[in-house]
NUVEXKOL-788573 format. One line per field, with one value per atom (N, C-alpha, C): residue in one letter; atom name; x, y, z. Coordinates in steps of 0.05 Angstrom, whole numbers. Atoms other than C-alpha are relative to their C-alpha. Layout:
BEGIN
resn [A;...]
name [CA;...]
X [X;...]
Y [Y;...]
Z [Z;...]
***
This chain:
BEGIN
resn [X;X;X;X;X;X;X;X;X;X;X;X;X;X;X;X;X;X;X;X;X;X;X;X;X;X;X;X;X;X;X;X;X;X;X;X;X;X;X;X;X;X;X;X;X;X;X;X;X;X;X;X;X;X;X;X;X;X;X;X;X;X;X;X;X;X;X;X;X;X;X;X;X;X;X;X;X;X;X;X;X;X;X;X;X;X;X;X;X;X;X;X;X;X;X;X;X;X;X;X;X;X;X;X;X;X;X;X;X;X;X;X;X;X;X;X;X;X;X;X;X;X;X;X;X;X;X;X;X;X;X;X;X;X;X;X;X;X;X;X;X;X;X;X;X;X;X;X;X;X;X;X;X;X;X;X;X;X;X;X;X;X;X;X;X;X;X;X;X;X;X;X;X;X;X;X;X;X;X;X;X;X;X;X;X;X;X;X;X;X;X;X;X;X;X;X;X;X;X;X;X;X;X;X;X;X;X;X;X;X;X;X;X;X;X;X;X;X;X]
name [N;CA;C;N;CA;C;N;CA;C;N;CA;C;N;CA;C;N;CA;C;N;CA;C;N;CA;C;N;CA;C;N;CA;C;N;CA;C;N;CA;C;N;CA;C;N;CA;C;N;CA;C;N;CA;C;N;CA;C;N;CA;C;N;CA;C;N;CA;C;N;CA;C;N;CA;C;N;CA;C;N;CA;C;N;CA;C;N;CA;C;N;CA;C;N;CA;C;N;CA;C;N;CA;C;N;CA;C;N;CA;C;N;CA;C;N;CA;C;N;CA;C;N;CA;C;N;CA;C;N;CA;C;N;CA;C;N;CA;C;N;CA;C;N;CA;C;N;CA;C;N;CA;C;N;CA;C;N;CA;C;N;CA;C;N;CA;C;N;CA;C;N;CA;C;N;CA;C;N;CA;C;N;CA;C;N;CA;C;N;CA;C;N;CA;C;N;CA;C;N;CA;C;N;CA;C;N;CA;C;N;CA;C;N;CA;C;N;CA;C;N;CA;C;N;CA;C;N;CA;C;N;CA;C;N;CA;C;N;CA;C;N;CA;C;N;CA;C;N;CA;C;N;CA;C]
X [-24;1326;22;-19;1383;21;-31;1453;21;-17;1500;32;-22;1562;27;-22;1628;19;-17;1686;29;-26;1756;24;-25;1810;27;-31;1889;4;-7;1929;38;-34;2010;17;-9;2047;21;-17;2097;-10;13;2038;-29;29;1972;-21;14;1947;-21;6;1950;-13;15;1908;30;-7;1942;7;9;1949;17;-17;2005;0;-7;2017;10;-14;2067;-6;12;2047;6;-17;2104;-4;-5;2095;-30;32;2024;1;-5;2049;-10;14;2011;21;-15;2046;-8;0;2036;16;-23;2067;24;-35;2125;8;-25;2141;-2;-11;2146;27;-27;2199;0;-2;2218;17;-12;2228;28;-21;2280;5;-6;2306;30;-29;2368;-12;6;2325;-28;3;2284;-31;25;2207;-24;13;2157;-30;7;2119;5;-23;2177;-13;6;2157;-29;19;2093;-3;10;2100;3;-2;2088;25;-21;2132;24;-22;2186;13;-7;2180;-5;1;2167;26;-25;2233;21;-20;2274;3;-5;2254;12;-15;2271;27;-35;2339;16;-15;2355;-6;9;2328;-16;30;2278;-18;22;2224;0;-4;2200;-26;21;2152;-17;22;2091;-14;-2;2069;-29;18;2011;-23;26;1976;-6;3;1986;20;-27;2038;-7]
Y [-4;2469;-19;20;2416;19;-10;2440;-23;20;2402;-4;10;2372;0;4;2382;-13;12;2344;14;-4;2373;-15;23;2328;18;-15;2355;-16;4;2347;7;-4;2337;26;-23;2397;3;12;2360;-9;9;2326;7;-14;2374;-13;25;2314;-20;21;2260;19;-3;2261;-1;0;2272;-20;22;2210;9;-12;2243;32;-24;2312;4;-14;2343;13;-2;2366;30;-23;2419;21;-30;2458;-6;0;2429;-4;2;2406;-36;31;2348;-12;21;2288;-25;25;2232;-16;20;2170;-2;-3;2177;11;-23;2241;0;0;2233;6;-8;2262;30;-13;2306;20;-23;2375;5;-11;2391;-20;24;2320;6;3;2347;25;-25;2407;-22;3;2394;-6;5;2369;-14;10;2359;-21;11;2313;-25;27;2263;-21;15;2215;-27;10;2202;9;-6;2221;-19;23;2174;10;-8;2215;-10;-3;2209;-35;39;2128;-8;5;2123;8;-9;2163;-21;17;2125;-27;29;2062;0;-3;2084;6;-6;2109;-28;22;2044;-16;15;2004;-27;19;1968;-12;7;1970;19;-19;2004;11;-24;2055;-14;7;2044;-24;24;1974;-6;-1;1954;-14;17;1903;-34;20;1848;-25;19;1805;-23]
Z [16;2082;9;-11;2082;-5;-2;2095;-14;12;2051;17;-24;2093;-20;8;2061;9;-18;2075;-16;10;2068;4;-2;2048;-8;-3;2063;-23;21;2004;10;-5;2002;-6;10;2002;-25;11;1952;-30;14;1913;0;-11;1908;-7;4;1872;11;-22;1924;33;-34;1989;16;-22;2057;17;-23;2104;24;-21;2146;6;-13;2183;23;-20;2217;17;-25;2285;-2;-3;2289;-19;9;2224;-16;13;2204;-31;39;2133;3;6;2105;-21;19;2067;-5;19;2021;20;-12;2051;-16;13;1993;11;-10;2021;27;-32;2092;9;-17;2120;22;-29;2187;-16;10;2163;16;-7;2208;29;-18;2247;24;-24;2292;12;-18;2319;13;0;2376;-2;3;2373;13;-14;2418;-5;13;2377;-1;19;2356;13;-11;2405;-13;10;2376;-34;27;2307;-19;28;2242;-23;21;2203;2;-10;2241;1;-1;2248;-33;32;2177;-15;19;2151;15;-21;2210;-14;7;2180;-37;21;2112;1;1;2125;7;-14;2170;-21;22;2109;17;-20;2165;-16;15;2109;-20;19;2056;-1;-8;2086;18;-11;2119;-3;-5;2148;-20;17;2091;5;-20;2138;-20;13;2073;17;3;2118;11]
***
């Protein structure tokens, strides 16, 4: 008998559409790279340090870039 292997792909909580590529550590919410953003950025988070979310909205606000580095440069 073969066992068939599923694979579960997270989905944006924003966009049930789009796949996942990010998740929040702290509240376990998946996001699209549009929607990236730090649910709650002036409380603190033991995460921040290493989180993509967090360097992804940062660089959007500071107007650094415009999201996530694409690897075309």
């Amino acid at each position: 008998m073969d066992l068939m292997e599923t694979e579960t792909i997270a989905v944006c909580v924003n966009h049930p559409e789009k796949a996942a590529d990010l998740v929040c550590m702290k509240y376990q919410a998946h996001f699209c790279e549009a929607c990236a953003h730090c649910r709650d950025p002036k409380l603190y988070c033991k995460h921040r340090t290493a989180c993509p979310i967090w360097f992804i909205a940062k660089d959007r606000e500071n107007g650094w870039g415009n999201g996530p580095m694409t690897g075309d440069g």
